[in-house]
C-alpha positions as CSV (number, residue, x, y, z in Angstrom):
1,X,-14.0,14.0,3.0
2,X,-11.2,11.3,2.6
3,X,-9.4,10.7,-1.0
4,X,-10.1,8.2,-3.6
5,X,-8.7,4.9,-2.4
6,X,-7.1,1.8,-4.4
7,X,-5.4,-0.4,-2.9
8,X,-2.3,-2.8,-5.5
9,X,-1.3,-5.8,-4.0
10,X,0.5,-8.9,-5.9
11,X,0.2,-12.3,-4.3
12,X,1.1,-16.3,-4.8
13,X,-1.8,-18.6,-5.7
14,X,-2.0,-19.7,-1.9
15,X,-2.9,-16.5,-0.6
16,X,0.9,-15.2,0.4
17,X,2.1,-12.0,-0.5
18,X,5.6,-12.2,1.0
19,X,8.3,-14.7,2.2
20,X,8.9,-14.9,5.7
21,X,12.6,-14.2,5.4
22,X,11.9,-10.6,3.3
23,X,11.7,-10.0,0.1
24,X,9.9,-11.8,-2.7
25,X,9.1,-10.8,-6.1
26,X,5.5,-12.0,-7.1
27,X,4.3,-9.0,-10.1
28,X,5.3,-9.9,-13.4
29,X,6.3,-7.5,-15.8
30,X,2.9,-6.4,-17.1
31,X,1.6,-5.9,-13.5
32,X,4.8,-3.7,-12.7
33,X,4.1,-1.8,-16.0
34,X,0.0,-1.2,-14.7
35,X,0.6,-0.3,-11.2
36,X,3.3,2.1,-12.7
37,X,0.5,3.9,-14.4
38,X,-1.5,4.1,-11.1
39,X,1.2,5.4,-9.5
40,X,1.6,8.2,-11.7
41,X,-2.1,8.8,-11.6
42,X,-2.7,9.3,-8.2
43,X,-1.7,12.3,-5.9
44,X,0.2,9.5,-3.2
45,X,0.9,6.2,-2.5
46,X,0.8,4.9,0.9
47,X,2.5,1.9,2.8
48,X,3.4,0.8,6.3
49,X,7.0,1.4,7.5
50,X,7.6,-2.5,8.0
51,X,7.3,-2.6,4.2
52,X,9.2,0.4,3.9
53,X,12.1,-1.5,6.0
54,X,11.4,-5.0,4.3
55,X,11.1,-3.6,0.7
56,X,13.1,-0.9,0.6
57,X,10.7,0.4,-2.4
58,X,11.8,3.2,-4.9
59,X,7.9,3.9,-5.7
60,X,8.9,5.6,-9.0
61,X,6.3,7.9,-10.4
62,X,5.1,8.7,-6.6
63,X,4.1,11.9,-6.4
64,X,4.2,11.6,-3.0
65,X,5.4,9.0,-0.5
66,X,2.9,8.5,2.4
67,X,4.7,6.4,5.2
68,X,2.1,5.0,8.5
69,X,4.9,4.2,11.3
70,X,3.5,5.1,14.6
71,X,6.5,3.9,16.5
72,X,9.0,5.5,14.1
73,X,11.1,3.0,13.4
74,X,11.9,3.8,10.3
75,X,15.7,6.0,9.9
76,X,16.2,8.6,6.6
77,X,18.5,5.2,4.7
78,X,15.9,4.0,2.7
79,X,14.5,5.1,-1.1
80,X,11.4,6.5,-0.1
81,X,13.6,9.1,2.3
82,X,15.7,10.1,-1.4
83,X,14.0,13.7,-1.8
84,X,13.0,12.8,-5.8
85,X,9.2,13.3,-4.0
86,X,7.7,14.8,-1.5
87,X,7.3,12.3,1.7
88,X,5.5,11.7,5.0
89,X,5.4,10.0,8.1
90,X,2.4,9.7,9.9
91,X,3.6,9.1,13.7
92,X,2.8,9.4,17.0
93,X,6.6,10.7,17.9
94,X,8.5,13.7,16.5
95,X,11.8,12.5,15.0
96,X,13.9,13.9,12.3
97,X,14.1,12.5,8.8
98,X,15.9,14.0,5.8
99,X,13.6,14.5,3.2
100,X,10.2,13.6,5.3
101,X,8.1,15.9,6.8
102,X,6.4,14.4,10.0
103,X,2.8,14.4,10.6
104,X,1.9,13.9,14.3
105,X,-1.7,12.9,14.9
106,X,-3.3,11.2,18.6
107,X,-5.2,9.5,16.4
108,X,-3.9,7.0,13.8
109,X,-6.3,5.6,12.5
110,X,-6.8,5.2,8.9
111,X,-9.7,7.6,8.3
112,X,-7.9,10.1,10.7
113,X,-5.5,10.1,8.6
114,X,-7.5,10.0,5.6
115,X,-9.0,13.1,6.8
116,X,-5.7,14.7,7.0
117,X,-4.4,14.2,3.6
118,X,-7.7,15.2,2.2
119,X,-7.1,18.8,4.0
120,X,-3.3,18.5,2.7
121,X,-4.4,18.7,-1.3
122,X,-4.0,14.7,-1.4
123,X,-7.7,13.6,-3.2
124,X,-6.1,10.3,-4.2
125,X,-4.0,7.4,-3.0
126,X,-2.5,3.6,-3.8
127,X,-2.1,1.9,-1.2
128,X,0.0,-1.0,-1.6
129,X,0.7,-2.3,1.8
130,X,2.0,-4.1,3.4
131,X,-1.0,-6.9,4.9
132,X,-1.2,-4.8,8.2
133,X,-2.1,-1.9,6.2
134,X,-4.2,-3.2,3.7
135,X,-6.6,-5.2,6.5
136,X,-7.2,-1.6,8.0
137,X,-8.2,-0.6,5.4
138,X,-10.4,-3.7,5.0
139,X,-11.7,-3.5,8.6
140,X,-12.5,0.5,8.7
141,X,-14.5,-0.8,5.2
142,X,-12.7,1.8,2.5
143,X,-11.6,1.5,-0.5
144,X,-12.8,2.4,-3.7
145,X,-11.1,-0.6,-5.8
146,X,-8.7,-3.3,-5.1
147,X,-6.8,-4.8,-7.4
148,X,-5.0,-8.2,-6.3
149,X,-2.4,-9.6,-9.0
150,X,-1.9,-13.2,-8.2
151,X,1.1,-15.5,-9.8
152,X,0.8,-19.1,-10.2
153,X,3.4,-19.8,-7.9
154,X,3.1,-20.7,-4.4
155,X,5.0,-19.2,-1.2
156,X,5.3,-22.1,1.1
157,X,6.2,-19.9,4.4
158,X,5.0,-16.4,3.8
159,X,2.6,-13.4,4.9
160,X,-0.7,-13.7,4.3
161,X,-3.3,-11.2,2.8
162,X,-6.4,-11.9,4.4
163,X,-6.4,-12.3,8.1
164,X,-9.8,-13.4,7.8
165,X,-12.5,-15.1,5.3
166,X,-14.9,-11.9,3.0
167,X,-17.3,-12.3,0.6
168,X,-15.9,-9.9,-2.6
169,X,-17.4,-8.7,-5.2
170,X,-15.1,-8.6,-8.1
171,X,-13.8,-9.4,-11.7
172,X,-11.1,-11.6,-12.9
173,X,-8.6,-10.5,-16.4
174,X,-5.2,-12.1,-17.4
175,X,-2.4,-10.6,-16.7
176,X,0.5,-12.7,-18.7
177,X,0.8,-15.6,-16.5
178,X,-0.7,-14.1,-13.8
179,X,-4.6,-13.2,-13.3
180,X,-5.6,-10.0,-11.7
181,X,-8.5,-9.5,-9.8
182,X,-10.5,-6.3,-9.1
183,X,-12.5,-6.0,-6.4
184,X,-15.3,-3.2,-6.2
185,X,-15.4,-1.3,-3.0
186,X,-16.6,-2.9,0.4
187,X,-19.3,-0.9,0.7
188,X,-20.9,-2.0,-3.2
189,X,-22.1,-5.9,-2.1
C-alpha cells in the first residue's frame, strides 16, 4: 500500500514554475490560503531538497516534512530543519541533521518510498515539488489529484513543469486572477 497522493504546484501561463535565478512567487493569495488547507489535511508534504535549498519553505501546517535528497546535500539551516514538525530525509547517505530523522533506503524510488511511509503511519501526502519531483511522480504514473494553479503572468527564463507533452484529464475553476486546474489521477483516462 502507498498513501493518498496530491501533488500542489503554481505556474506562469507559459508553463514555468520558477525563475532560473531562484525564487519566484507565482500563488496568489487565495491559492496560498487552499494549499494551506491541504497542508493541514494531509499526514506530510513532500519536496525535493533542491527546492528545499532554492525555497527555503516554512511549510506551515506540515504535519510532517518529507525531504527526497539522495546526495544529501541539504545542511540543518533551513525552515524545514526548525523542529515545529516532525521531518525526514530520504537518502542514500547517513548524515546528521538537527531536527531530521534520516531514512536510508537502496532503493529511491518514489514508490519505494511510498511503501515506506505507508508502513511509518503516513496514509497521505502533498507533494509540491519541485519539477524533478513532480515528473517522478508523473513517470511512475501516481497520483491521486493534481492541482496546477497558473497566473497570468509569464516567466521568460524559468523551470519548466512538464518535461514532456500528456494527454490530462481535468477541470478548470478561477482562482482570483489565476485559474486552477485539477487533474484526475494518471491512471483515470
Amino acid at each position: 500500500m502507498i498513501p493518498y497522493i496530491i501533488i500542489n504546484v503554481a505556474m506562469s501561463l507559459n508553463g514555468k514554475i520558477s525563475a532560473i535565478n531562484g525564487r519566484y512567487r507565482i500563488s496568489n493569495d487565495i491559492d496560498m490560503t487552499r494549499v494551506m488547507d491541504i497542508r493541514k489535511n494531509v499526514d506530510g508534504v513532500l519536496l525535493g531538497a533542491n527546492s528545499v535549498k532554492v525555497d527555503n519553505p516554512v511549510l506551515n501546517y506540515a504535519k510532517n516534512r518529507i525531504i527526497l535528497d539522495e546526495k544529501f546535500r541539504l545542511n540543518d539551516n533551513y525552515h524545514v530543519f526548525d523542529g515545529k514538525s516532525k521531518s525526514y530525509i530520504f537518502s542514500k547517505n547517513n548524515k546528521k541533521i538537527k531536527n531530521a530523522e534520516i531514512i536510508i533506503l537502496d532503493d529511491l524510488s518514489i514508490t519505494s518510498i511510498l511503501k515506506k511511509l505507508y508502513d511509518m503511519g503516513i496514509k497521505s501526502i502533498l507533494v509540491e515539488g519541485g519539477s524533478n519531483v513532480i515528473n517522478q511522480f508523473i513517470d511512475e504514473k501516481i497520483f491521486d489529484e493534481f492541482y496546477i494553479f497558473i497566473n497570468p503572468g509569464l516567466i521568460l527564463d524559468g523551470i519548466s513543469l512538464f518535461k514532456e507533452e500528456m494527454k490530462l484529464n481535468y477541470k478548470i475553476s478561477m482562482e482570483g486572477e489565476g485559474l486552477l486546474l485539477n487533474i484526475k489521477g494518471i491512471n483515470s483516462f
